[in-house]
N, C-alpha and C positions, 0 to 999 in steps of 0.2 A: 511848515515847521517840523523841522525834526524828532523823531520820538524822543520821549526821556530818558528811556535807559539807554540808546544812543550818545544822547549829549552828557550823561552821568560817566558814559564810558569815556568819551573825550577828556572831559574836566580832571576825573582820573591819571590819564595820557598823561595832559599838560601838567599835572602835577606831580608827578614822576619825574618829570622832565625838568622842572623847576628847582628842585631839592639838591642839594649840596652832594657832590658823589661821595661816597660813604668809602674811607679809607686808614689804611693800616701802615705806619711805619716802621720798618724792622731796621734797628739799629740807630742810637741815640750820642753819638760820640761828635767829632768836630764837624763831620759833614750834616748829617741828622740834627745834632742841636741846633745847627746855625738855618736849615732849613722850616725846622719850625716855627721860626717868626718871619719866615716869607713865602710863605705857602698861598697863592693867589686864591680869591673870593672862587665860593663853587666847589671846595671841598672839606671835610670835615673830618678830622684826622679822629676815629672812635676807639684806637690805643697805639702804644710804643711798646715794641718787644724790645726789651735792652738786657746785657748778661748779667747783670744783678738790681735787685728789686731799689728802686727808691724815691724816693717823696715827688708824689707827681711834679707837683708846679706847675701844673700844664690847664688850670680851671679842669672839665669834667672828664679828661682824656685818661681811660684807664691805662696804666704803665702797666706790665706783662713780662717775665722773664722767661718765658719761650714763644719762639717762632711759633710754633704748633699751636699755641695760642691765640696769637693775634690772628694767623691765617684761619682757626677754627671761627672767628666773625664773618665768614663768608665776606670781606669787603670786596668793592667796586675796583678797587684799584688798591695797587702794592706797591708802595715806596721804599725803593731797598735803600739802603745807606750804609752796608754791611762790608765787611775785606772781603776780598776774594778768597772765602773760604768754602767747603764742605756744604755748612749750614747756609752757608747764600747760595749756592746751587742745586740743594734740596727745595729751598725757598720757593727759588724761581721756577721748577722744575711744577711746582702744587701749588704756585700761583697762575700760570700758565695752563695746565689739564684744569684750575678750576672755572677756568675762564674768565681772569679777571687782568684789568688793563695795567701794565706795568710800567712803571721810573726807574730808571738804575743809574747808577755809576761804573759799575760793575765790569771793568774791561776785560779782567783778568775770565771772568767766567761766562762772561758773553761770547768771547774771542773764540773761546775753544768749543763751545754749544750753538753752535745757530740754529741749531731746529729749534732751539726756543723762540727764536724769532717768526719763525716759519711756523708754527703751530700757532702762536697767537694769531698771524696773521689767517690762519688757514677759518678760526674762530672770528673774524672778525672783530679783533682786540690790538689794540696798543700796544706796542713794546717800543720805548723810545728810551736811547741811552746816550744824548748830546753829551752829555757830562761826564764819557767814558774816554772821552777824547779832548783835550785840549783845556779841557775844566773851564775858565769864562770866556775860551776862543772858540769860535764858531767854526767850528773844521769840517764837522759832517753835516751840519746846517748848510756850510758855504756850497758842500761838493753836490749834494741837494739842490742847489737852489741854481748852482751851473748846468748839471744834467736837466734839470727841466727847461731850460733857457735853447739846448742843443747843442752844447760845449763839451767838447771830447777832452779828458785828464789824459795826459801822456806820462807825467811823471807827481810824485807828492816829496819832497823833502822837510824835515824840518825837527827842532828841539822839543818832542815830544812832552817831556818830563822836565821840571820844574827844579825838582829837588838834585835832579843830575848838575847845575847850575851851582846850585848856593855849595855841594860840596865841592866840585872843582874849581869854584873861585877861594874857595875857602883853603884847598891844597895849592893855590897858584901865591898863597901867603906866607905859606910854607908850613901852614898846621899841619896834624897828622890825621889821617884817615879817620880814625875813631872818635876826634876832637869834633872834627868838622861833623860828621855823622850825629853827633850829640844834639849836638848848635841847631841843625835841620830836626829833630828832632821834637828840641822846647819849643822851636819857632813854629811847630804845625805843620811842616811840610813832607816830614818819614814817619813812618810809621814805625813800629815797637818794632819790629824785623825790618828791615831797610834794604832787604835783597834784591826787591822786586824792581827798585830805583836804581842801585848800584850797578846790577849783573845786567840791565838792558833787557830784562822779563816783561816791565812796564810798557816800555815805549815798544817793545815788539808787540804787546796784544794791541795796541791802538794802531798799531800800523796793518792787524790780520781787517779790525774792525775801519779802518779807512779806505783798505783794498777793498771790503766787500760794498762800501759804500759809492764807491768812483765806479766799480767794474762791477759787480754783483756777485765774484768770487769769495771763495771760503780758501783762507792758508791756516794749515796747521801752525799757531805758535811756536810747536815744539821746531819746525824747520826754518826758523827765521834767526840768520845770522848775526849772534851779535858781542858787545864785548864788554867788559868787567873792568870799573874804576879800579876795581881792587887789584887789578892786572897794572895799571899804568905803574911807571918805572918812580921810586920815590925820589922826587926833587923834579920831576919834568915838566909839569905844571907850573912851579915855580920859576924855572928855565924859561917855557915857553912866553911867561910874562914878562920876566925882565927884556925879552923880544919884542914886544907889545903885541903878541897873539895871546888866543885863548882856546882853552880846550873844549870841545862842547860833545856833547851825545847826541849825535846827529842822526834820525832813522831818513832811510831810502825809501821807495816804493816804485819802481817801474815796470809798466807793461810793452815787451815787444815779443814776436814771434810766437803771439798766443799765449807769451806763460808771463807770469808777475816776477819779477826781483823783490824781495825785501832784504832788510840788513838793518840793524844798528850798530853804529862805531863811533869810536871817540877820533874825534878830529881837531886838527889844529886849524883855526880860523883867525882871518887879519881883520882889520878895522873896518877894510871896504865887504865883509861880510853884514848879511842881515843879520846872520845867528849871532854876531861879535857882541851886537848891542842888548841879546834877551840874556838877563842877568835874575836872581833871585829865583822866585819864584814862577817866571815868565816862560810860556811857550811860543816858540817862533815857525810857522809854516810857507811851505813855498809851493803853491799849486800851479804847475806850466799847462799850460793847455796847446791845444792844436790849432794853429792858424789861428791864435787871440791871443794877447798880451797877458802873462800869468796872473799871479791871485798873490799877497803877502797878506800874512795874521800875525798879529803878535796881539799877546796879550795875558793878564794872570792865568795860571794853570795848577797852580798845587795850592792848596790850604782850603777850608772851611767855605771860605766866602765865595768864589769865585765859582767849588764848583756846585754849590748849592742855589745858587742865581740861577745856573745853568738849566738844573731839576727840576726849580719851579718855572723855568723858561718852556720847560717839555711839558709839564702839567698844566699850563695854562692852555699850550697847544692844543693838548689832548678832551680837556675841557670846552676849548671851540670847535670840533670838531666830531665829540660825543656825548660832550655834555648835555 
């Protein structure tokens, strides 16, 4: 039989091990709210950093209006839910050196940092961000689950962005730019600055954080070509429907000669397109592979639900595998 204070140190272990991982949400808006009431068994959310103070509702979850706060709890885990700003890449930056295992959405500031990735890993920490790509489409899940299989990605295309969608169906009606941008707007799918959706800033960081998933490379955002709704000629949209085409925001990704192509551009696509048929809120991807039949995704990519399903899809992960 084992001595006592052996088996007391065990009991201990196993009890550490059993307890709910101890964690911090920063940012409480359409992604964060909606992720709250799907947060899988095995974690325990002990506050919300949001930009102004108010009424929890949350039973004993103290609400917090700074970041520096919620991270001063030392939790187990960080669930960002934040824009890509300043303050979410300070965030990630001091949740990361503190060693603790990270959720993001976050494409816009993952895209351009990957030694955040690389540092947690280097700690032996999580850093998973499904839901920085394709919001409820499984894109860097899928390119995962090819490359373990020993399936070589030659090429990625596809309708990154969601909200690119509902406003060029919305100009192909002959609304105006700022109407349309509104509509997406109430609907959940733009955010208060809608630049990042418009100008092709969006779907270029998912396209730096997709190359590094297929190839293991790092692209600077800043050098990823791409092009601006705000640019298309007004009434062409319109034009291109009464044709029975459609404009999409299509990004690239190809690897030859040892270097990556990226790009996003606005394209006119026909019926017998896949992207013809991803409408609303919907992402459409087309992964070709080498000497094997390619990969098609479609499925919701902008708003609340879709990509917070997504976050508690990585947190449950993370949960079976560190929990």
């Amino acid at each position: 039989m084992a001595p006592l204070d052996n088996a007391s140190t065990y009991l201990s272990q196993t009890a550490v091990r059993s307890r709910p991982m101890r964690a911090v949400l920063l940012g409480c808006g359409t992604v964060g709210g909606t992720l709250v009431s799907r947060l899988p068994q095995g974690v325990a959310v002990e506050a919300i950093a949001v930009r102004r103070l108010r009424e929890p509702g949350r039973g004993h979850v103290r609400v917090l209006d700074t970041i520096d706060a919620a991270l001063d709890l030392a939790p187990e885990l960080v669930i960002d839910a934040l824009p890509g700003c300043e303050a979410a890449e300070r965030a990630l930056e001091r949740a990361v050196e503190a060693g603790a295992h990270v959720v993001s959405a976050n494409k816009s500031v993952i895209a351009r940092r990957p030694d955040l990735e690389r540092t947690a890993k280097q700690k032996g920490r999580a850093f998973l961000y499904s839901a920085a790509v394709g919001g409820g489409v499984p894109v860097l899940e899928t390119i995962h689950a090819l490359i373990a299989r020993g399936r070589e990605i030659t090429t990625v295309k596809g309708v990154f962005n969601g909200t690119s969608n509902f406003v060029l169906d919305r100009l192909s009606r002959g609304e105006k730019l700022d109407v349309a941008v509104r509509a997406a707007q109430e609907a959940g799918f733009a955010e208060a600055d809608p630049s990042a959706d418009l100008d092709g800033d969006d779907a270029a960081a998912k396209l730096v954080l997709t190359a590094r998933a297929a190839w293991g490379v790092d692209i600077d955002p800043g050098s990823v070509a791409h092009q601006s709704i705000r640019d298309l000629p007004i009434g062409f949209a319109a034009k291109a429907a009464r044709e029975g085409l459609r404009i999409r925001q299509i990004g690239r990704l190809a690897r030859s000669g040892g270097g990556i192509h990226a790009a996003v551009r606005l394209e006119t696509v026909s019926a017998d397109s896949a992207f013809y048929r991803v409408e609303r809120e919907g992402n459409g991807v087309v992964i070709s592979l080498k000497d094997a039949p390619g990969v098609i995704l479609t499925g919701k990519g902008a708003g609340g639900a879709p990509t917070a399903a997504s976050m508690a899809g990585d947190i449950a992960r993370l949960l079976a595998e560190h929990g």
